[in-house]
Biopython code that builds the backbone (N, CA, C, O; Angstrom):
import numpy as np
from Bio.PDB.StructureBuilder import StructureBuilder

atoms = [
    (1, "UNK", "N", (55.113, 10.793, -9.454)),
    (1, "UNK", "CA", (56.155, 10.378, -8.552)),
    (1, "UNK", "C", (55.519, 9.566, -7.423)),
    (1, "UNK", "O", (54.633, 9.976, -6.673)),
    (2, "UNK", "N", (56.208, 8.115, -7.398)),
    (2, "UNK", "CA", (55.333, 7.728, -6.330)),
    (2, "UNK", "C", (55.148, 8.273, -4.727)),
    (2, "UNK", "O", (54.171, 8.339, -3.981)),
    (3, "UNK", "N", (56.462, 8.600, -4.590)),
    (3, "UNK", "CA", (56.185, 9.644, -3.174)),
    (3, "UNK", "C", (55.064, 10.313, -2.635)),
    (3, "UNK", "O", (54.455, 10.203, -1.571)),
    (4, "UNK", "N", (54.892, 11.317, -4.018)),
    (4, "UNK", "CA", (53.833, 12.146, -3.757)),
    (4, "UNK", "C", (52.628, 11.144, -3.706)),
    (4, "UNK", "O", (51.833, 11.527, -2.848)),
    (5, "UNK", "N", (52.359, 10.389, -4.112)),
    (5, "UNK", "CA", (51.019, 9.603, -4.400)),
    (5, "UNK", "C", (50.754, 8.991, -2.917)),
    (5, "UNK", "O", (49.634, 8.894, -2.417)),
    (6, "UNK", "N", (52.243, 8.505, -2.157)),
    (6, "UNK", "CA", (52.294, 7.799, -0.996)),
    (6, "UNK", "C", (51.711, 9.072, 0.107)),
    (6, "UNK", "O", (50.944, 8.807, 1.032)),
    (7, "UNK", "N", (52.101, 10.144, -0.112)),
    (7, "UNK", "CA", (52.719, 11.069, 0.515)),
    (7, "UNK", "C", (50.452, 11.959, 0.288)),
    (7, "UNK", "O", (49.934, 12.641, 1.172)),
    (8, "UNK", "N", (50.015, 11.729, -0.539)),
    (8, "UNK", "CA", (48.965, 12.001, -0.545)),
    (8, "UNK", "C", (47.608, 11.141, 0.186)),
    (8, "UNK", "O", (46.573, 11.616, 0.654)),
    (9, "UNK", "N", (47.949, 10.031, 0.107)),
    (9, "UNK", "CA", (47.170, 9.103, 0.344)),
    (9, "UNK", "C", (47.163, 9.094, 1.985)),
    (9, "UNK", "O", (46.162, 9.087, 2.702)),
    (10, "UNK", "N", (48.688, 9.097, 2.439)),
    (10, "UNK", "CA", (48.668, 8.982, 3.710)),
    (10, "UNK", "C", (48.277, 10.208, 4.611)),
    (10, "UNK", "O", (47.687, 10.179, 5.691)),
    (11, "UNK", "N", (48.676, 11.129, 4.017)),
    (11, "UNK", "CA", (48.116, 12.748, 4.093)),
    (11, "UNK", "C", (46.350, 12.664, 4.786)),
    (11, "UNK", "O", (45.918, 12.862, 5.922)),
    (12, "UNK", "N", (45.752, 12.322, 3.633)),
    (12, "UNK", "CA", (44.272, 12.126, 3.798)),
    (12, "UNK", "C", (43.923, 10.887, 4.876)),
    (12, "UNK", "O", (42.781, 10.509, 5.137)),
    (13, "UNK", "N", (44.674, 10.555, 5.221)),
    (13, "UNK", "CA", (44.580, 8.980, 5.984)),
    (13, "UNK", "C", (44.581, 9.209, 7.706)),
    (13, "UNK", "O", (43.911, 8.905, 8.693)),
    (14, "UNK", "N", (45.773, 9.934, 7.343)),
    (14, "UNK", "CA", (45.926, 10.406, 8.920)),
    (14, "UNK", "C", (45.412, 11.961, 9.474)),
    (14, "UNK", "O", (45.569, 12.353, 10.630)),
    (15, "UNK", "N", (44.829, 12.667, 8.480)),
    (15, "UNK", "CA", (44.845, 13.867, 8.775)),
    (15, "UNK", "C", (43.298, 13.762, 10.106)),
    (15, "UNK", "O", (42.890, 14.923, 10.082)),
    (16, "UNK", "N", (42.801, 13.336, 10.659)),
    (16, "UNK", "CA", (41.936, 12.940, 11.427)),
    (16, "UNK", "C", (42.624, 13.399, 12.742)),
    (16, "UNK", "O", (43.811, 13.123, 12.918)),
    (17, "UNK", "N", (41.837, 14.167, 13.773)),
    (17, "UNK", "CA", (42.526, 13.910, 14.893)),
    (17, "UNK", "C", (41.726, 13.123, 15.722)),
    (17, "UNK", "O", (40.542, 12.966, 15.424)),
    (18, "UNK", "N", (42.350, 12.444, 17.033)),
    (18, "UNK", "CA", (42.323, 11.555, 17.948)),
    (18, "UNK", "C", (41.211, 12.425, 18.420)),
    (18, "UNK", "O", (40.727, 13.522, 18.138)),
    (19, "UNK", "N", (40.940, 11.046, 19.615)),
    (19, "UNK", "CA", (39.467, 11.408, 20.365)),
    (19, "UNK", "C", (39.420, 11.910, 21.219)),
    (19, "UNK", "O", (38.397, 12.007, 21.896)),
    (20, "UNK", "N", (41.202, 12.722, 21.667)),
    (20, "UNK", "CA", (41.524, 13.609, 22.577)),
    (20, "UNK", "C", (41.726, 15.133, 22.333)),
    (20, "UNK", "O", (41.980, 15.982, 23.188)),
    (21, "UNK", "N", (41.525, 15.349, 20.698)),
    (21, "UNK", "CA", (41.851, 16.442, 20.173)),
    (21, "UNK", "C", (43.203, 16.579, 19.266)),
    (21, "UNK", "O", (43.350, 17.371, 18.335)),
    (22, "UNK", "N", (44.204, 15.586, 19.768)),
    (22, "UNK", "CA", (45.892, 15.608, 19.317)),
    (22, "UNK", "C", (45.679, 15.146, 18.120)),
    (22, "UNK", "O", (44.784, 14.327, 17.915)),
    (23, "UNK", "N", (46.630, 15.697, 16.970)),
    (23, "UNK", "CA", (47.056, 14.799, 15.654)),
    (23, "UNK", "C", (47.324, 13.717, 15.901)),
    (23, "UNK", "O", (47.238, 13.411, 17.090)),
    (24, "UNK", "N", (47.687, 12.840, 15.090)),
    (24, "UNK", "CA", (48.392, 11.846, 14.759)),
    (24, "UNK", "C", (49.953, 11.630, 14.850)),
    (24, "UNK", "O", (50.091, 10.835, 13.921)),
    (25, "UNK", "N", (51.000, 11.788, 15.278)),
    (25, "UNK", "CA", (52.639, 11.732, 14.968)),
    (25, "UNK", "C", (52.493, 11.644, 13.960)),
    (25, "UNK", "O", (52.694, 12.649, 13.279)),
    (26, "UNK", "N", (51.964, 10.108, 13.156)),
    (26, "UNK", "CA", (52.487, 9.893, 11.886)),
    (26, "UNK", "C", (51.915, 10.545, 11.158)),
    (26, "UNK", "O", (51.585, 9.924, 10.148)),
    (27, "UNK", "N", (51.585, 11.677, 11.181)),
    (27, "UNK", "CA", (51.004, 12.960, 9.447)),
    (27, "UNK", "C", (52.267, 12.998, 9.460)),
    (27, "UNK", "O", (52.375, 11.859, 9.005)),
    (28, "UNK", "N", (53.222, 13.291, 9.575)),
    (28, "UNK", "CA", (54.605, 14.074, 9.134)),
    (28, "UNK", "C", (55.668, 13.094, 8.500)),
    (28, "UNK", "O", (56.757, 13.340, 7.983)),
    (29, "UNK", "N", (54.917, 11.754, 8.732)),
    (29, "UNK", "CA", (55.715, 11.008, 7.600)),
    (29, "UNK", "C", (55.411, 11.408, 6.598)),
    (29, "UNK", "O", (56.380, 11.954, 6.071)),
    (30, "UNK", "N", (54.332, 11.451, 5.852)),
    (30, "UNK", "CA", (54.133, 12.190, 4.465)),
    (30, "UNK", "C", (55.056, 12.942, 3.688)),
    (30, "UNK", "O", (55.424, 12.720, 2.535)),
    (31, "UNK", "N", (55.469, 14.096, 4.659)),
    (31, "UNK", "CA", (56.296, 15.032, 4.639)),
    (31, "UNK", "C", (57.660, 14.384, 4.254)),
    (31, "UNK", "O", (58.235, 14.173, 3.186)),
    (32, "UNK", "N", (57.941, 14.155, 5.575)),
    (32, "UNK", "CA", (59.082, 13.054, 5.485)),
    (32, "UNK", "C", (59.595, 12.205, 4.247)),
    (32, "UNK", "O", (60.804, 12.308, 4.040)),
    (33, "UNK", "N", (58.858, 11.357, 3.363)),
    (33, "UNK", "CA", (59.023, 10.622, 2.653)),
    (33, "UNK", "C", (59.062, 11.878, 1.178)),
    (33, "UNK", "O", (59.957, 11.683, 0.356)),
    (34, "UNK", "N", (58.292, 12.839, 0.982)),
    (34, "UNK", "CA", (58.569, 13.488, -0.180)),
    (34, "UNK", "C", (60.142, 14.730, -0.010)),
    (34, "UNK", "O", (60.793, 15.195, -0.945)),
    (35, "UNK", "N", (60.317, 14.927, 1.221)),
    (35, "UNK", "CA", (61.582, 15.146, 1.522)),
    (35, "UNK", "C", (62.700, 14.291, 1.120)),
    (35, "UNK", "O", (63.460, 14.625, 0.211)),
    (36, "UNK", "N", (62.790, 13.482, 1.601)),
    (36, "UNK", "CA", (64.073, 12.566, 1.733)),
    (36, "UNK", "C", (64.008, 11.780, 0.183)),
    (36, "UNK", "O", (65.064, 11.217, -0.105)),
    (37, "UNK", "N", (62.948, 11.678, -0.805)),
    (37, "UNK", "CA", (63.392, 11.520, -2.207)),
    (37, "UNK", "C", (63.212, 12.181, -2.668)),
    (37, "UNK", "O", (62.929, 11.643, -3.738)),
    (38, "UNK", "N", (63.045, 13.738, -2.885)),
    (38, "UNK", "CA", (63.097, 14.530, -3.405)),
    (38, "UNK", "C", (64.438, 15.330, -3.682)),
    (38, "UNK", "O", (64.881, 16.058, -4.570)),
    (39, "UNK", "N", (64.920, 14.738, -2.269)),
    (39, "UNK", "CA", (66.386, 15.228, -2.042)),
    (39, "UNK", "C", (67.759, 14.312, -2.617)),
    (39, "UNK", "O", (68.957, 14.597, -2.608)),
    (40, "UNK", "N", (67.165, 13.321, -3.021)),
    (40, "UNK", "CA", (68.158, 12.058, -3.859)),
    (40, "UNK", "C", (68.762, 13.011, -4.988)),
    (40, "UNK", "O", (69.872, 13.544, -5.000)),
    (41, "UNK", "N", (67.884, 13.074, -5.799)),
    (41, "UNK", "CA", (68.705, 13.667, -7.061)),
    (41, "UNK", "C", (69.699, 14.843, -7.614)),
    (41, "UNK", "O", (70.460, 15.032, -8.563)),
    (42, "UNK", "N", (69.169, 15.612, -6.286)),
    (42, "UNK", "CA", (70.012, 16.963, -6.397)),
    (42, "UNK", "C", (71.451, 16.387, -6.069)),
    (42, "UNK", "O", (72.405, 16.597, -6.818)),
    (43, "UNK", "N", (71.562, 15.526, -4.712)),
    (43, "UNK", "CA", (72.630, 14.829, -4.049)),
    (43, "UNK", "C", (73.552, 13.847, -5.436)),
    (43, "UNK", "O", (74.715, 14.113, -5.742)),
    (44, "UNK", "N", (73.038, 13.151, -5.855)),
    (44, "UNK", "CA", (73.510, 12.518, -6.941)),
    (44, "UNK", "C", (74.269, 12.980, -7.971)),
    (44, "UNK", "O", (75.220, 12.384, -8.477)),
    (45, "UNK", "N", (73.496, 14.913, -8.524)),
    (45, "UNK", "CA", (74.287, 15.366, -9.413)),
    (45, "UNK", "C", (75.228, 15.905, -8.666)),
    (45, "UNK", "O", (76.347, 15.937, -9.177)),
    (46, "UNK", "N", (75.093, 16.376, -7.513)),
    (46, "UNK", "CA", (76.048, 17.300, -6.938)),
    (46, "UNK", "C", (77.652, 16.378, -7.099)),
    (46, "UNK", "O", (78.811, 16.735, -7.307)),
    (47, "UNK", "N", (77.142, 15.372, -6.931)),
    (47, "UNK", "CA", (78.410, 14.270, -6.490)),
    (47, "UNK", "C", (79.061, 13.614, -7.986)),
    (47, "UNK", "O", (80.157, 13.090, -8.186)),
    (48, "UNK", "N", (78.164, 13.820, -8.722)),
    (48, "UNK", "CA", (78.387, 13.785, -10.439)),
    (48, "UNK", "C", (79.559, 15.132, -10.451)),
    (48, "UNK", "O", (80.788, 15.126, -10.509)),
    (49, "UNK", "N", (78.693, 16.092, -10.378)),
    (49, "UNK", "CA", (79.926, 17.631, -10.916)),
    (49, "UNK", "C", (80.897, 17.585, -9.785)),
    (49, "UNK", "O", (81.660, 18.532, -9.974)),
    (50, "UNK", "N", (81.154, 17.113, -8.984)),
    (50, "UNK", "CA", (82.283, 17.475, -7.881)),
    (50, "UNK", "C", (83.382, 16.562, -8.436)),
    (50, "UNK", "O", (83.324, 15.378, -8.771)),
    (51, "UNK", "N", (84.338, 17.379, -8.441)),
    (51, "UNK", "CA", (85.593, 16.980, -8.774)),
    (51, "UNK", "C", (86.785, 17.045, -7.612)),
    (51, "UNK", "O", (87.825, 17.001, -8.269)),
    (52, "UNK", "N", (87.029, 17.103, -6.627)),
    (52, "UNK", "CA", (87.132, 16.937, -5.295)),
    (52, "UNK", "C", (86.767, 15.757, -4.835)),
    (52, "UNK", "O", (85.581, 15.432, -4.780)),
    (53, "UNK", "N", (87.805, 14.933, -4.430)),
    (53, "UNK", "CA", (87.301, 13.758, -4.156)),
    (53, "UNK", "C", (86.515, 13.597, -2.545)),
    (53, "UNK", "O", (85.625, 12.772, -2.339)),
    (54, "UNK", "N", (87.065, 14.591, -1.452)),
    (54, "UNK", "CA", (86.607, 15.053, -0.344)),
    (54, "UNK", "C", (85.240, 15.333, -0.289)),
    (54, "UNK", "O", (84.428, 14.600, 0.275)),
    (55, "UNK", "N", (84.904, 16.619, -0.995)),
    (55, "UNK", "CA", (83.404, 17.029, -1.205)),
    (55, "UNK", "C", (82.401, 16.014, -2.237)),
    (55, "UNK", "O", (81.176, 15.936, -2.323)),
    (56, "UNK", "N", (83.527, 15.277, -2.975)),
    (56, "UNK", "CA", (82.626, 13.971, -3.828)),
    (56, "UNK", "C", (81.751, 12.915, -2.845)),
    (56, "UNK", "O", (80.575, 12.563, -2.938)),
    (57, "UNK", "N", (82.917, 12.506, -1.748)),
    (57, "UNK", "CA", (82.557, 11.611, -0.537)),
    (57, "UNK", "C", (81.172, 11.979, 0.694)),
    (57, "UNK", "O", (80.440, 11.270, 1.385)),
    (58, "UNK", "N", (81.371, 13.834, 0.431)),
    (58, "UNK", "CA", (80.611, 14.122, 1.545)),
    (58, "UNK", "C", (79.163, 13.822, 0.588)),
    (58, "UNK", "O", (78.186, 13.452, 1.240)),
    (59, "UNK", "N", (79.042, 13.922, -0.467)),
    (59, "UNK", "CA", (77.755, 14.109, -0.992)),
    (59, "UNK", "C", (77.063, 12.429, -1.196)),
    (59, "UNK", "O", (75.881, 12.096, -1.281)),
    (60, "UNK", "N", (78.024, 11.782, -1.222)),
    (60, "UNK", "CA", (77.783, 10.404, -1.060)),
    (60, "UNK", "C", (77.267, 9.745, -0.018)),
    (60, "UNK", "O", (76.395, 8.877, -0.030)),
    (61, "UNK", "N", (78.095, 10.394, 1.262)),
    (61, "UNK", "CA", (77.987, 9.917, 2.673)),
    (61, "UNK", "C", (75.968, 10.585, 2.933)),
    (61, "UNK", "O", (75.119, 10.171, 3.723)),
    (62, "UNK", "N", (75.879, 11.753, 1.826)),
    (62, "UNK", "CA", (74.551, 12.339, 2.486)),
    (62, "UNK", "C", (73.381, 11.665, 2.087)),
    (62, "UNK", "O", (72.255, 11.662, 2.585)),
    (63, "UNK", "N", (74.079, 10.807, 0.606)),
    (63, "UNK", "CA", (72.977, 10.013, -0.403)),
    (63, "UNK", "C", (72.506, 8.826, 0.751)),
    (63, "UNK", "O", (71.325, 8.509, 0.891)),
    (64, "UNK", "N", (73.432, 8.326, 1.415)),
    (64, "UNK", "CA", (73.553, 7.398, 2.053)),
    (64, "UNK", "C", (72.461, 7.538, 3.272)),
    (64, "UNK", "O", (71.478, 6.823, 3.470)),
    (65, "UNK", "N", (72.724, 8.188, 3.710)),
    (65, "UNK", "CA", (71.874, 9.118, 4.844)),
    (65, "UNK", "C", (70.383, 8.813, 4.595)),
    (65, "UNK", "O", (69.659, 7.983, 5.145)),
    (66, "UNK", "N", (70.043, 9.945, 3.359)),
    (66, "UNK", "CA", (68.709, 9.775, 2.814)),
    (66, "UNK", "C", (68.279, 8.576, 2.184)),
    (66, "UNK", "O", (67.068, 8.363, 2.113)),
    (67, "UNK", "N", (69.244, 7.609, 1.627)),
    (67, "UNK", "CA", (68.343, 6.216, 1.580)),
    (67, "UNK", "C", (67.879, 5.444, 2.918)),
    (67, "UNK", "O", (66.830, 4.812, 3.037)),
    (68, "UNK", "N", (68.850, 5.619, 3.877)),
    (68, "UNK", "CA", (68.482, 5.363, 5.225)),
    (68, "UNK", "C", (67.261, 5.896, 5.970)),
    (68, "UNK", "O", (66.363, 5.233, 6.490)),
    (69, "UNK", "N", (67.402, 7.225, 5.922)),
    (69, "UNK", "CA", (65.505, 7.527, 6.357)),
    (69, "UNK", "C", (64.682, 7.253, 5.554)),
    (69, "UNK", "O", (63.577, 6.988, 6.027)),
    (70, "UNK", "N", (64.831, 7.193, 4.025)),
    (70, "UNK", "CA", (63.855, 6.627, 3.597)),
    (70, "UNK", "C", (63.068, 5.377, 3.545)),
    (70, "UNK", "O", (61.900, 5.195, 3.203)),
    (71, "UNK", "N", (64.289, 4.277, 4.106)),
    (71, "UNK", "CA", (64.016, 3.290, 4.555)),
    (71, "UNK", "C", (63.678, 3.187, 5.983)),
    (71, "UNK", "O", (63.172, 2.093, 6.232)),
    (72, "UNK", "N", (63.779, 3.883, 6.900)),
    (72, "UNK", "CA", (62.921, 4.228, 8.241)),
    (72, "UNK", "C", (61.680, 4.699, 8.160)),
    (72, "UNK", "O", (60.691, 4.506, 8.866)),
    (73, "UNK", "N", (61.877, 5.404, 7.121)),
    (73, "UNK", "CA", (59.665, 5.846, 6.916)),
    (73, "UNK", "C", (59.610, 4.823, 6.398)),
    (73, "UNK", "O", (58.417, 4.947, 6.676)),
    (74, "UNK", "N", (59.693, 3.800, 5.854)),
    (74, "UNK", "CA", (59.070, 2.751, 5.383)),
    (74, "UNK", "C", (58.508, 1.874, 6.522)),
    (74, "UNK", "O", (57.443, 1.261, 6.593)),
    (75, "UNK", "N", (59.852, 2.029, 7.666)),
    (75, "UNK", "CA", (59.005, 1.034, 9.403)),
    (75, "UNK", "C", (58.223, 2.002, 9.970)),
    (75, "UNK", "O", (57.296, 1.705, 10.724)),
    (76, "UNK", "N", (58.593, 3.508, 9.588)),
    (76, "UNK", "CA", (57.416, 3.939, 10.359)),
    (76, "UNK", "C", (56.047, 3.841, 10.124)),
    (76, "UNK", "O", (55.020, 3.810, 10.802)),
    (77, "UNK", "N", (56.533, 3.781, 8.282)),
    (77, "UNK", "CA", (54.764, 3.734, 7.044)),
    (77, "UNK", "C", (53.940, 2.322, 7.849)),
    (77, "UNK", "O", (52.760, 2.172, 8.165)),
    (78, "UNK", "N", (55.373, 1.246, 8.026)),
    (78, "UNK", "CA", (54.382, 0.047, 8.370)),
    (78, "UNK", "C", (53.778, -0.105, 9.774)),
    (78, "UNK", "O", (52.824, -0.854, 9.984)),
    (79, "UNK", "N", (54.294, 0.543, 10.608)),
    (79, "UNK", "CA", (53.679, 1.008, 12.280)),
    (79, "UNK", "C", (52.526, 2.240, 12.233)),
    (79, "UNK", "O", (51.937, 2.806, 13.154)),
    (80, "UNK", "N", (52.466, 2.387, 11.017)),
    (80, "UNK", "CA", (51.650, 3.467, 11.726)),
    (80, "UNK", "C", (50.241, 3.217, 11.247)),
    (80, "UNK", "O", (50.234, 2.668, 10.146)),
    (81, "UNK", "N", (49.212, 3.426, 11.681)),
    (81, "UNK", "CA", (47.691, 3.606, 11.744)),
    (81, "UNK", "C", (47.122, 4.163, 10.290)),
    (81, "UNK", "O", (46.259, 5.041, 10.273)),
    (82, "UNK", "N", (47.577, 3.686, 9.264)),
    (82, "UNK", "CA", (47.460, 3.985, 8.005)),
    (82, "UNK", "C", (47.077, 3.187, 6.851)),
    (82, "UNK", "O", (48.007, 2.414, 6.624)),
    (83, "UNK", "N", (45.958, 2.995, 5.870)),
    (83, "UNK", "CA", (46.283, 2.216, 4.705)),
    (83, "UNK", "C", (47.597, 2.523, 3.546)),
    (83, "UNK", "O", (47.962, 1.878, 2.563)),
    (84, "UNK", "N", (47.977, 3.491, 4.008)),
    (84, "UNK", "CA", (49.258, 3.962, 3.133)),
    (84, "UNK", "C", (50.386, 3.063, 3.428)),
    (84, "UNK", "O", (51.546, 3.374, 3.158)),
    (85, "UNK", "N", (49.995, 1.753, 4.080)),
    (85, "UNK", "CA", (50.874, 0.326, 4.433)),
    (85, "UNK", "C", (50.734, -0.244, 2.865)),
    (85, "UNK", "O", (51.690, -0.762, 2.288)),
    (86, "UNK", "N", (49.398, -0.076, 2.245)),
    (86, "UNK", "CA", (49.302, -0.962, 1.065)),
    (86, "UNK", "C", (50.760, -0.649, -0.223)),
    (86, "UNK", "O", (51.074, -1.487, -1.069)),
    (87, "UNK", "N", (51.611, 1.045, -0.026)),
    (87, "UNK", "CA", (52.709, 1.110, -0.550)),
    (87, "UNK", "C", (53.708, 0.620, -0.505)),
    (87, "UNK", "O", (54.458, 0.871, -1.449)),
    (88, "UNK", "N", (54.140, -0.166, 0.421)),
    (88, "UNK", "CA", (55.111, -0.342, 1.196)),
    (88, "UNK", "C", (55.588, -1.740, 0.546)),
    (88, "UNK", "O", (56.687, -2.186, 0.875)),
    (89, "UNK", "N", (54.815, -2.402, -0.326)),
    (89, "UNK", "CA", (55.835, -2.927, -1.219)),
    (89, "UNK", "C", (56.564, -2.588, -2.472)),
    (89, "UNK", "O", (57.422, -3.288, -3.009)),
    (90, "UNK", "N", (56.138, -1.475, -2.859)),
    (90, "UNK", "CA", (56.491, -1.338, -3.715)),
    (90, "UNK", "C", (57.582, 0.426, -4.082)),
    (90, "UNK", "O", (58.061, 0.993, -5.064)),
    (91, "UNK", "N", (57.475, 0.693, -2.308)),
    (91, "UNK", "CA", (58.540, 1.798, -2.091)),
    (91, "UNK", "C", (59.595, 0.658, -1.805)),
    (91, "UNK", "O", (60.630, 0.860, -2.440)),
    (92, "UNK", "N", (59.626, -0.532, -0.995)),
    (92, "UNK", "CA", (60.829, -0.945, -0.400)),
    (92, "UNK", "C", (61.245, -1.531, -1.693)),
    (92, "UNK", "O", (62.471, -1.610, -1.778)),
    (93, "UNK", "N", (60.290, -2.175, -3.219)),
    (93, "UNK", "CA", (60.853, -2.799, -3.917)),
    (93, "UNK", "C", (62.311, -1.490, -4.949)),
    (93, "UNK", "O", (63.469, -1.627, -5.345)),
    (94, "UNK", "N", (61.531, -0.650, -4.951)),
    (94, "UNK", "CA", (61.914, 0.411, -5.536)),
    (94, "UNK", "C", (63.316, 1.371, -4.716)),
    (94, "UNK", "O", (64.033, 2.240, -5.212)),
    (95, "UNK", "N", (63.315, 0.823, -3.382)),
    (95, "UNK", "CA", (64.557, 1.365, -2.732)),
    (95, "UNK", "C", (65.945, 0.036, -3.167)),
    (95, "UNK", "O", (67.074, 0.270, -3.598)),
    (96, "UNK", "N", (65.498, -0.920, -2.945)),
    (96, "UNK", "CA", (65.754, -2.034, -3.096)),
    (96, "UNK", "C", (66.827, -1.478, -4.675)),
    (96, "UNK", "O", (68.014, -1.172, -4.776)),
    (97, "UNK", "N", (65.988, -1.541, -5.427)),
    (97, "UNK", "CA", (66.553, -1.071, -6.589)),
    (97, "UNK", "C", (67.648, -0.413, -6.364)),
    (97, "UNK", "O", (68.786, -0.866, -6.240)),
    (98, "UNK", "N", (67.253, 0.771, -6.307)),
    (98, "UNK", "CA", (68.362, 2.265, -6.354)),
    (98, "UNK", "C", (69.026, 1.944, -5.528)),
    (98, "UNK", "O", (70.085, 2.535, -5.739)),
    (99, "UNK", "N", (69.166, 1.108, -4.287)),
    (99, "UNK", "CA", (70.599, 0.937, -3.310)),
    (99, "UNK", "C", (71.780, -0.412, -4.287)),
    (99, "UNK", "O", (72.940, -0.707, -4.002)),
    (100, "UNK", "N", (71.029, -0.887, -5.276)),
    (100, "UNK", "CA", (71.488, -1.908, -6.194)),
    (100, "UNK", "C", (72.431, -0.890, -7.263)),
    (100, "UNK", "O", (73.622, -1.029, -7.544)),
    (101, "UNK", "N", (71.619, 0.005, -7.672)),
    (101, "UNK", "CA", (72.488, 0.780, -8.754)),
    (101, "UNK", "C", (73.015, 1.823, -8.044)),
    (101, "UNK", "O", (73.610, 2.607, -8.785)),
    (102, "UNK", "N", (73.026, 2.239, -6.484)),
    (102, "UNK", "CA", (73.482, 3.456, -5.905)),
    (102, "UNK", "C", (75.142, 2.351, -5.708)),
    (102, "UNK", "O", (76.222, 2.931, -5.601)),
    (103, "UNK", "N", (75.091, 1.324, -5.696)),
    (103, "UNK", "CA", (76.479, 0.524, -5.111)),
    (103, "UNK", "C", (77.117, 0.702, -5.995)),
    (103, "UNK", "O", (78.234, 1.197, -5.849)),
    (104, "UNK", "N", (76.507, 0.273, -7.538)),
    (104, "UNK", "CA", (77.627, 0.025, -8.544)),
    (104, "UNK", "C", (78.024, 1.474, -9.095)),
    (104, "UNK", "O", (79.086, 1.504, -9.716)),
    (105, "UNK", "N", (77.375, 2.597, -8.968)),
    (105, "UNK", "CA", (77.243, 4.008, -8.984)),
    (105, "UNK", "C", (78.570, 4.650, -8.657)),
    (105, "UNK", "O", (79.378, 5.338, -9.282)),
    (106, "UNK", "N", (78.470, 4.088, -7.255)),
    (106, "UNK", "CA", (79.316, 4.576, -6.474)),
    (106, "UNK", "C", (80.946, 3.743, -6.901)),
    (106, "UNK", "O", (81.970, 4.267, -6.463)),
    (107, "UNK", "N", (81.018, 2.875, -7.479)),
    (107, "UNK", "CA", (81.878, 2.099, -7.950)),
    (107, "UNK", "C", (82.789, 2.763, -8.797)),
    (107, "UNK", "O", (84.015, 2.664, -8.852)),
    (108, "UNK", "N", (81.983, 3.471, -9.466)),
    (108, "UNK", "CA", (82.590, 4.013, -11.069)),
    (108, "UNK", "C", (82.995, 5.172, -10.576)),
    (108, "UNK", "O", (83.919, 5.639, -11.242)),
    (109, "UNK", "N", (82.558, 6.055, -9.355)),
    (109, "UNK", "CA", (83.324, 7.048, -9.679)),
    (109, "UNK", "C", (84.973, 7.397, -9.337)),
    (109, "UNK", "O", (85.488, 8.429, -9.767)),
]
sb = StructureBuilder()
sb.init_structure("model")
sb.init_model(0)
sb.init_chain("A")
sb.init_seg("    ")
for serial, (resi, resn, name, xyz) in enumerate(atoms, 1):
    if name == "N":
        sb.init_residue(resn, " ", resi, " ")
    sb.init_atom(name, np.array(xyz, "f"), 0.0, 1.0, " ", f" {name:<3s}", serial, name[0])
structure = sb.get_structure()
């Protein structure tokens, strides 16, 4: 999963602390990024089996959500003090995607 791979690399990247003793902020993108796609798919079926068009919407509105932070760790991936920048074309190509088939997705139901 590329997450984890992103999510490892940057792990080891930032895990260093400063020359004051403090972490880094950005370790917890790591986190962050295997969160927020990890959490796509459960969201997707949920909104598959819901037959409720109300609770269909809420699970949509949440998909929505999580492509959105996932695309915020991507400005944070590229601000932050990391070679785990070298991913970052090929998470945004890959979000890029799924917001392409999350539209027409969302079309059909």
């Amino acid at each position: 999963m590329l997450s984890r791979s992103i999510s490892t690399y940057i792990n080891y990247d930032l895990s260093y602390l400063n020359a004051d003793g403090s972490e880094d902020p950005n370790i917890y993108l790591s986190g962050d990024i295997i969160q927020q796609s990890t959490n796509l798919a459960p969201e997707i079926i949920n909104a598959e089996r819901e037959r409720a068009s109300e609770k269909k919407y809420k699970h949509l509105e949440s998909l929505d959500r999580l492509t959105h932070r996932l695309y915020n760790s991507c400005k944070r991936l590229e601000r932050s003090n990391s070679n785990g920048r070298d991913y970052l074309p090929i998470l945004r190509s890959e979000l890029r995607k799924f917001r392409k088939l999350q539209r027409r997705w969302v079309m059909t139901l």
